[in-house]
C-alpha positions as CSV (number, residue, x, y, z in Angstrom):
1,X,0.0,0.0,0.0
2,X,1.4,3.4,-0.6
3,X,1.5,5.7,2.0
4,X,0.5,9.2,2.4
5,X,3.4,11.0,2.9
6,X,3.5,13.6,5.8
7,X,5.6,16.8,6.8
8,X,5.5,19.2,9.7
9,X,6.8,23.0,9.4
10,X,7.8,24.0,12.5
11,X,8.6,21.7,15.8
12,X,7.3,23.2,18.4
13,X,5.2,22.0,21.1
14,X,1.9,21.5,19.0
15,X,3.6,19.5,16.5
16,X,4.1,16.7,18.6
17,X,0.3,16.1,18.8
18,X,-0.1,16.9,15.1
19,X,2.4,14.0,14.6
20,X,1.3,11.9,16.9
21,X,-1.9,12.5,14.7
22,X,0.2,11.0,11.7
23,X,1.4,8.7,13.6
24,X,-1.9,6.8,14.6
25,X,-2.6,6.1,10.5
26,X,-1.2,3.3,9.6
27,X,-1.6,4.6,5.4
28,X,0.7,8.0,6.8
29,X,4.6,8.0,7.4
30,X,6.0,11.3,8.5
31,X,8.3,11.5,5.7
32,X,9.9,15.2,5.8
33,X,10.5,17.6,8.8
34,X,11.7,21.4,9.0
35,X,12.4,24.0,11.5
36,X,14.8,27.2,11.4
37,X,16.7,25.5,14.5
38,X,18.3,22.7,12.6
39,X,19.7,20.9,15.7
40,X,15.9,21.1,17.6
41,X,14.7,19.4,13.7
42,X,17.1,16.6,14.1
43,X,16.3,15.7,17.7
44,X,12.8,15.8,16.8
45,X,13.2,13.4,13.7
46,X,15.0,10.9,16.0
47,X,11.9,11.1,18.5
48,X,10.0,10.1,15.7
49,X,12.1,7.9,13.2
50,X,12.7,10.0,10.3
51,X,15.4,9.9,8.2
52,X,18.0,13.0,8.9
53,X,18.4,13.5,5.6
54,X,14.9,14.7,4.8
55,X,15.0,17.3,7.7
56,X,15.4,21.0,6.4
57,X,15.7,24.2,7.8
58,X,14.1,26.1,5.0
59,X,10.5,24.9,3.7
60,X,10.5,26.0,0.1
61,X,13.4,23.7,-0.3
62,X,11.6,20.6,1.7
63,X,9.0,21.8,-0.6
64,X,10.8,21.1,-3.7
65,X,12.6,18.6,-3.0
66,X,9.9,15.9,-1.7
67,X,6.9,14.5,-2.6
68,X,5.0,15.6,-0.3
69,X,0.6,14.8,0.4
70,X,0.2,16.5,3.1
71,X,1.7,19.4,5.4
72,X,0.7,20.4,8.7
73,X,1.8,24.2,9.4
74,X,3.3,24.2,13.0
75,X,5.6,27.7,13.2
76,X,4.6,31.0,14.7
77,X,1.8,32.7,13.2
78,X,3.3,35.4,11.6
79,X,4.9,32.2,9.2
80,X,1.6,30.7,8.8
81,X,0.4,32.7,5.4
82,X,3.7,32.0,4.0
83,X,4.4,28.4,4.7
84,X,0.3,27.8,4.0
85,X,0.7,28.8,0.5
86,X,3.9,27.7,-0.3
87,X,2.6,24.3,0.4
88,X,-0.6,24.9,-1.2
89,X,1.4,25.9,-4.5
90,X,3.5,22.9,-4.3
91,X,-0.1,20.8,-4.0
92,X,0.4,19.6,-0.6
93,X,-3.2,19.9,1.5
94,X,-2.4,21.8,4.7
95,X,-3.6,22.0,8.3
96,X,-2.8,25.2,9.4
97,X,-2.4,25.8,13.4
98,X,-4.9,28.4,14.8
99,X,-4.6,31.5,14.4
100,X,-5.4,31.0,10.7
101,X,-2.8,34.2,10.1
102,X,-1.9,37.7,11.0
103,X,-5.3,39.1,9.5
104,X,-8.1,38.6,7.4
105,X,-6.0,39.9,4.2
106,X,-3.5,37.1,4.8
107,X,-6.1,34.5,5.7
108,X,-8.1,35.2,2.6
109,X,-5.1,35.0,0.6
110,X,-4.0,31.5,1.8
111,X,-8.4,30.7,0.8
112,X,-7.7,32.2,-2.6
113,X,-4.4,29.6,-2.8
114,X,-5.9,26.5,-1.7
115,X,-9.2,26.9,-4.2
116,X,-6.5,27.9,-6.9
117,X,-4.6,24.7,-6.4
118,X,-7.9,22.7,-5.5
119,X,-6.1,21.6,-2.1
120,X,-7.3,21.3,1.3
121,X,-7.0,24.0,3.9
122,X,-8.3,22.8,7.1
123,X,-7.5,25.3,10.1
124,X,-6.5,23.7,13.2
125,X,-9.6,24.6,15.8
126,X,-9.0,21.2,17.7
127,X,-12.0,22.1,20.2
128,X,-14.6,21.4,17.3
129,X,-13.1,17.7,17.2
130,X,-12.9,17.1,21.5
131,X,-15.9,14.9,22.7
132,X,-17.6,17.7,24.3
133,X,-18.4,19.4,21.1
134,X,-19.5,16.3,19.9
135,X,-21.9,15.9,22.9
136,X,-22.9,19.5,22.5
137,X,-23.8,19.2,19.0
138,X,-26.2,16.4,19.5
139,X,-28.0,18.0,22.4
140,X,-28.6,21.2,19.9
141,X,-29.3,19.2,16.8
142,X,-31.6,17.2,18.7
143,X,-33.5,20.9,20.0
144,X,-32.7,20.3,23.4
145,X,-31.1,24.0,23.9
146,X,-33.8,25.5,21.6
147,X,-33.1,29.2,20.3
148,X,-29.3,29.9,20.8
149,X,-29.2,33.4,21.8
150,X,-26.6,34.6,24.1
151,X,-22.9,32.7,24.8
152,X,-20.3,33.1,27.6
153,X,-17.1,32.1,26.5
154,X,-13.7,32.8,28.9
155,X,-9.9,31.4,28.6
156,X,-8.5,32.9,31.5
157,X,-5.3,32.5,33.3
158,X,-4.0,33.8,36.5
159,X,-0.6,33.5,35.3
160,X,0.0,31.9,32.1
161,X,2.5,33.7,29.5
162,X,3.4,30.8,27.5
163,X,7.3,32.9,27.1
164,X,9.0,33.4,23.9
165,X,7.4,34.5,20.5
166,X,4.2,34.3,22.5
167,X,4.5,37.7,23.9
168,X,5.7,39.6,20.6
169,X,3.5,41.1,18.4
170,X,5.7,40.9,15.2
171,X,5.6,37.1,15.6
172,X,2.4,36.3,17.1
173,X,-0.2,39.4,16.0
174,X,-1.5,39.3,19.8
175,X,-1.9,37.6,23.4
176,X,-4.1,35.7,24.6
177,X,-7.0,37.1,22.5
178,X,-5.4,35.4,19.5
179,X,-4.2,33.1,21.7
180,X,-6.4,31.4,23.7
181,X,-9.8,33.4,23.3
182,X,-9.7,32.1,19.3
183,X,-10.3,28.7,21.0
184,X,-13.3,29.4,22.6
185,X,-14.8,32.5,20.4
186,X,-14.4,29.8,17.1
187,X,-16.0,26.8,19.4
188,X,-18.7,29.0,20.7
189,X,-19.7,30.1,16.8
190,X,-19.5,26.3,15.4
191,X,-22.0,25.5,18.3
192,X,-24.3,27.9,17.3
193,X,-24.4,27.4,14.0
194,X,-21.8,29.8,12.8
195,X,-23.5,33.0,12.4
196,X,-22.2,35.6,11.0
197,X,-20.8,38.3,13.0
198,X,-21.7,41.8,12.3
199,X,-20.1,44.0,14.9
200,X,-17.9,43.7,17.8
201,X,-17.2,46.0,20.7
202,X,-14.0,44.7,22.7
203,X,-11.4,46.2,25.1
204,X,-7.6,45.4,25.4
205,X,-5.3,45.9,28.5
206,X,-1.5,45.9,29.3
207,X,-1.8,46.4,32.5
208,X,0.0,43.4,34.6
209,X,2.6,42.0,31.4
210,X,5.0,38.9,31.8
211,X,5.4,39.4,35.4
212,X,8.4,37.3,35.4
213,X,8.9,38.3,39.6
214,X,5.6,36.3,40.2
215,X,7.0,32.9,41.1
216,X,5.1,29.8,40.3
217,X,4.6,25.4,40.9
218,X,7.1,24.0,38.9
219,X,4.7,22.0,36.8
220,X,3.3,24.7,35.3
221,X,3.9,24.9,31.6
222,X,5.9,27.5,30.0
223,X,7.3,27.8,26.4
224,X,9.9,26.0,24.8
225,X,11.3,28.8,23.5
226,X,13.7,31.5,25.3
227,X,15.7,33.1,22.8
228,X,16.2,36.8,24.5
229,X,15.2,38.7,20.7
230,X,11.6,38.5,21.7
231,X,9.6,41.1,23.7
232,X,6.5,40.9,25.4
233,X,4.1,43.5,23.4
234,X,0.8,42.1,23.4
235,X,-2.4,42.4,25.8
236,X,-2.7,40.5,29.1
237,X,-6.2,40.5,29.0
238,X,-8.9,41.0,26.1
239,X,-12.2,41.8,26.7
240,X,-15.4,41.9,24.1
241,X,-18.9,41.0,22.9
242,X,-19.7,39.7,19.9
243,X,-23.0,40.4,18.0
244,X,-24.2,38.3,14.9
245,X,-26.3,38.5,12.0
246,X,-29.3,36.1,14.0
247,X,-29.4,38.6,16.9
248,X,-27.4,36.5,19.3
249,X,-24.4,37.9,21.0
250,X,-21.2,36.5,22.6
251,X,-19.5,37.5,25.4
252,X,-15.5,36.9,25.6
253,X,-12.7,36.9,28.3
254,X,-9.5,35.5,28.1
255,X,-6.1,36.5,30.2
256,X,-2.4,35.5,30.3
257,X,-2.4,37.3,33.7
258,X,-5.5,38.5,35.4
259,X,-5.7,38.3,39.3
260,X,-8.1,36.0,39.8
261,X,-8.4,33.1,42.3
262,X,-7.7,30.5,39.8
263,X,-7.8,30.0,36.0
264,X,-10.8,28.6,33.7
265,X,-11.6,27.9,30.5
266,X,-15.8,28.2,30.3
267,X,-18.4,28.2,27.7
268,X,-21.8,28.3,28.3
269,X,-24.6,28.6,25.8
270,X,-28.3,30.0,26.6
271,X,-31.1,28.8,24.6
272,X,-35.1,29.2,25.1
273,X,-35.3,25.9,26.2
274,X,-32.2,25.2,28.2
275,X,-28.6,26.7,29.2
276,X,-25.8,24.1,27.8
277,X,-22.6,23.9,29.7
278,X,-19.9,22.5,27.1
279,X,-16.8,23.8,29.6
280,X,-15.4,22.9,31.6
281,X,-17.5,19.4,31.2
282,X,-20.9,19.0,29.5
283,X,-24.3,20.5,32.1
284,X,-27.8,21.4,31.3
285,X,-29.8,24.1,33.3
286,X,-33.6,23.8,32.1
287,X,-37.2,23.4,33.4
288,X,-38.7,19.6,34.1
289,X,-42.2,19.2,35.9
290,X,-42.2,22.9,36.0
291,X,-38.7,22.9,38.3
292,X,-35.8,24.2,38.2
293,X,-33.3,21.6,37.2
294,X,-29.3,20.8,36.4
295,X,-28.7,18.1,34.8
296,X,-25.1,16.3,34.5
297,X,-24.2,13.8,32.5
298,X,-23.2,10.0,34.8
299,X,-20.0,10.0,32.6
300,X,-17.9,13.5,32.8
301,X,-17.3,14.6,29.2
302,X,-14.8,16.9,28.5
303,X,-11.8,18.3,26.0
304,X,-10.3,15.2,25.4
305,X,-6.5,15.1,23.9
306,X,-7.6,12.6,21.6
307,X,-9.3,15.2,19.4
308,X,-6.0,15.9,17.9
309,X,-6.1,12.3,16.7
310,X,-9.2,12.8,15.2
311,X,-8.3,16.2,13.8
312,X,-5.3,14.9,12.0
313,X,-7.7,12.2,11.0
314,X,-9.9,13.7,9.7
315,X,-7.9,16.2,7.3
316,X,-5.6,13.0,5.8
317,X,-9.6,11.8,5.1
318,X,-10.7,14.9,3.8
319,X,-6.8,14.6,0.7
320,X,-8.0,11.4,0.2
321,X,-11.3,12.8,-0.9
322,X,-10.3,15.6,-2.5
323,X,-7.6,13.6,-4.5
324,X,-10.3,11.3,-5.9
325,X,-12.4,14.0,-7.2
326,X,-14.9,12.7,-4.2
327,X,-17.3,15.1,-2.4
328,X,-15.9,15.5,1.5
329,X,-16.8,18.2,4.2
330,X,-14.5,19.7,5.9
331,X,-14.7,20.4,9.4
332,X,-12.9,22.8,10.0
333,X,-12.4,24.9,6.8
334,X,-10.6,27.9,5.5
335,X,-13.3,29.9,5.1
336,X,-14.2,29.8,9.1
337,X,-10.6,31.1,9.9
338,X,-11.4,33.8,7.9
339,X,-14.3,34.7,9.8
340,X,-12.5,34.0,13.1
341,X,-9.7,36.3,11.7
342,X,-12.4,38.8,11.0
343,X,-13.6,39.1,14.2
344,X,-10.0,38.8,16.0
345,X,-9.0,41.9,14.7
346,X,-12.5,44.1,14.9
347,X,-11.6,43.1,18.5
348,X,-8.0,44.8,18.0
349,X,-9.1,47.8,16.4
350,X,-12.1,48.4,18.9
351,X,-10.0,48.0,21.6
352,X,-7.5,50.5,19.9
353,X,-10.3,53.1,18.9
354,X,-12.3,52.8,22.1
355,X,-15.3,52.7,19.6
356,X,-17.5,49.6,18.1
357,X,-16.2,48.0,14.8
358,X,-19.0,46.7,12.1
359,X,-17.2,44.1,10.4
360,X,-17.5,44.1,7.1
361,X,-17.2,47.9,6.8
């Protein structure tokens, strides 16, 4: 059987679960690797069983010099547009970490390169794929929530600068807002139905930064990256509510450093028939018998790690389709991250401007 063959660009920390991904397929061999730290690439393709002599530190000569099915985009995101369509162009499908890209200009050019070449671009929004999303989805599909109209959706942490290209603008286009609120602002939308959004009013703050003085449990995870170029220029907390084209609105918070008793990542949905809990495990809060009731599930379902397995999965799936001229769906397409790149930076620009943004305008 001929295998698909793989590469990742960039091999960071989220690489290892896009490879593990690979990895799990038995018709996938990770057959290329690059990263700008050569000596990081190599340790990596011994983790993993890859020949040195397809690791690279420059993609467009990776990209020319295999024969490559299938790329998964790993660097920071001010590389993502460029590595996305380089990879595109040289007909390799591509899953794309989140953020999509620096902006919606750069997000709809990467679109504009995968429909050119007829290639997949899935974008890597890993909650749609956990088992709580899954759960959630039945409940609404089944009309259990009823009328979606209002969303709370918060990543926040007390203290949780990842370090490194993180924290600089020119690397990673923002903090946790691009960070960690796209997460839960992209899950929140797929849930209810992806509307589309028409205005935003949000707030930004740099207020706290790094806070490298603040000591912390040494289990706490940090970034692999501490190269002393990078400066920490982005918000420690975003703030904004989202209104879209249905009427319904969602309300966003997400920190790396707040002071707040402890950190959480919570979405809740509010229907006419029931409130739906999806973080941090699956609830209902409705009516039975004309009471107040909460209902929990007897088995807790959560974000589970495997979603990256079916993630992964699912885009090798989705090539397969596309390169047998057979009809697929992706789950998680371009033309979402466009949207969520929309509304990221209508965020930005109303927190800069102190003023709502109507996207679109």
């Amino acid at each position: 059987m001929k295998k698909i063959k793989a590469a990742i660009i960039g091999t960071g920390g989220i690489s290892h679960l896009h490879t593990k991904g690979y990895l799990e397929r038995p018709d996938v061999e990770l057959a290329a690797l690059c990263d700008l730290d050569r000596e990081k690439a190599l340790r990596y393709a011994e983790k993993y069983g890859v020949d040195p002599s397809h690791v690279y530190t420059d993609y467009n000569e990776m990209l020319a010099a295999e024969k490559l099915d299938c790329v998964s985009v790993c660097t920071w995101n001010a590389a993502h547009a460029p590595a996305t369509i380089a990879a595109l162009n040289a007909g390799c499908h591509v899953l794309c970490e989140k953020p999509m890209a620096m902006n919606s200009a750069e997000a709809r050019a990467m679109q504009e390169a995968a429909d050119r070449n007829h290639r997949v671009l899935q974008i890597g929004f890993v909650r749609r794929f956990g088992a709580d999303a899954g759960v959630a989805r039945e409940m609404i599909d089944a009309g259990t929530v009823g009328e979606i109209y209002y969303g709370k959706a918060t990543y926040l942490r007390r203290h949780g600068f990842p370090g490194g290209w993180f924290g600089d603008k020119a690397y990673s286009g923002g903090g946790p807002l691009i960070d960690l609120g796209v997460h839960v602002i992209d899950l929140s939308r797929y849930l209810m139905g992806n509307p589309r959004p028409v205005s935003v009013y949000g707030a930004t703050f740099h207020k706290l930064g790094n806070r490298p003085e603040v000591r912390q449990a040494a289990d706490v995870w940090s970034s692999t990256t501490k190269e002393s170029r990078f400066e920490f220029t982005v918000e420690d907390l975003a703030t904004a509510m989202i209104r879209f084209d249905n009427g319904a609105i969602l309300s966003v918070e997400c920190s790396f450093d707040l002071n707040i008793e402890k950190g959480s990542g919570d979405i809740t949905l509010f229907g006419t028939k029931a409130g739906l809990q999806v973080s941090p495990e699956i609830a209902l809060f409705t009516n039975q018998n004309g009471y107040m009731a909460n209902v929990s599930l007897a088995n807790k379902v959560t974000f589970d790690e495997a979603a990256f397995n079916r993630e992964v999965s699912h885009f090798v799936d989705c090539g397969i389709a596309c390169d047998a001229g057979k009809p697929f769906e992706c789950r998680s397409p371009g033309t979402d991250g466009i949207v969520i790149m929309q509304i990221l930076e209508s965020i930005y620009k109303s927190g800069e401007t102190g003023h709502e943004v109507v996207i679109g305008e």
